[in-house]
C-alpha positions, -999 to 999 in steps of 0.1 A, spaced: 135 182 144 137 157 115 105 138 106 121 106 118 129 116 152 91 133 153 77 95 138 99 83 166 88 103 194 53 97 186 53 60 184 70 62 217 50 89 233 18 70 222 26 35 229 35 48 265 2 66 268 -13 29 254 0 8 279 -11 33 306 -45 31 296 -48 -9 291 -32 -11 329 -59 3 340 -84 -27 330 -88 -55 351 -69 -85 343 -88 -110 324 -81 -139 343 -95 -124 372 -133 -135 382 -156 -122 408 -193 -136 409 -218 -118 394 -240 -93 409 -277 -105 404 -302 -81 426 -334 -105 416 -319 -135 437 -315 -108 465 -348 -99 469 -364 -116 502 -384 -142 490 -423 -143 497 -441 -153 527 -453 -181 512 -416 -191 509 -406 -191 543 -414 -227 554 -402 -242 516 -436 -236 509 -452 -266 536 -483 -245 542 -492 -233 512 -487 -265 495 -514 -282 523 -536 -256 514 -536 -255 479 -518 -285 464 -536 -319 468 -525 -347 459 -486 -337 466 -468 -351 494 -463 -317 513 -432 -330 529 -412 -340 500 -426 -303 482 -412 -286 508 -374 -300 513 -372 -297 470 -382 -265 472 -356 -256 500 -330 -279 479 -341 -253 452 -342 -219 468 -309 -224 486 -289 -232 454 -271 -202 450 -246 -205 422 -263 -201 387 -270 -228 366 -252 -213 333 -224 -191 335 -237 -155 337 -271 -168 336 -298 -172 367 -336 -176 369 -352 -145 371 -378 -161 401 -359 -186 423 -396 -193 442 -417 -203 407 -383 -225 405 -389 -239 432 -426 -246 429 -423 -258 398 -395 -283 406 -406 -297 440 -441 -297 425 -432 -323 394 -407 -342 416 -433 -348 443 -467 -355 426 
């Protein structure tokens, strides 16, 4: 076999074995939504209600009512706010939030 034909055969040979491999990735236009096991931790007791009680018991001068739909607004937001990016504590978001929006 002539060194052409063996240049040939390889670039062949290789670029088969190359396209193989590379069909093997996912497209890049395809999405899926990221898997984030902090948001899918159960949230704390204290959480339950959008935080009504513990807001009464500890929080004066906030109008408990108002903490407590913010904070639900806030905890059942879902989608992250960057792309690829999510708060590591959706509940201190939440308190944090619904506490400056309704002091």
């Amino acid at each position: 076999m002539s060194i052409e034909t063996s240049i040939v055969l390889a670039i062949f040979l290789g670029g088969g074995l190359f396209v193989t491999a590379v069909a093997q990735f996912k497209p890049l236009t395809s999405w899926e939504a990221p898997v984030d096991t902090l948001q899918t931790r159960s949230l704390p007791e204290a959480a339950k209600d959008g935080g009504y009680a513990m807001c009464q018991a500890s929080m004066p001068g906030v109008d408990c009512a108002c903490f407590a739909q913010k904070a639900t607004q806030v905890l059942m937001e879902d989608r992250p706010r960057a792309s690829g990016w999510s708060y590591a504590d959706q509940w201190e978001l939440a308190r944090a939030q619904a506490s400056d929006s309704c002091s």
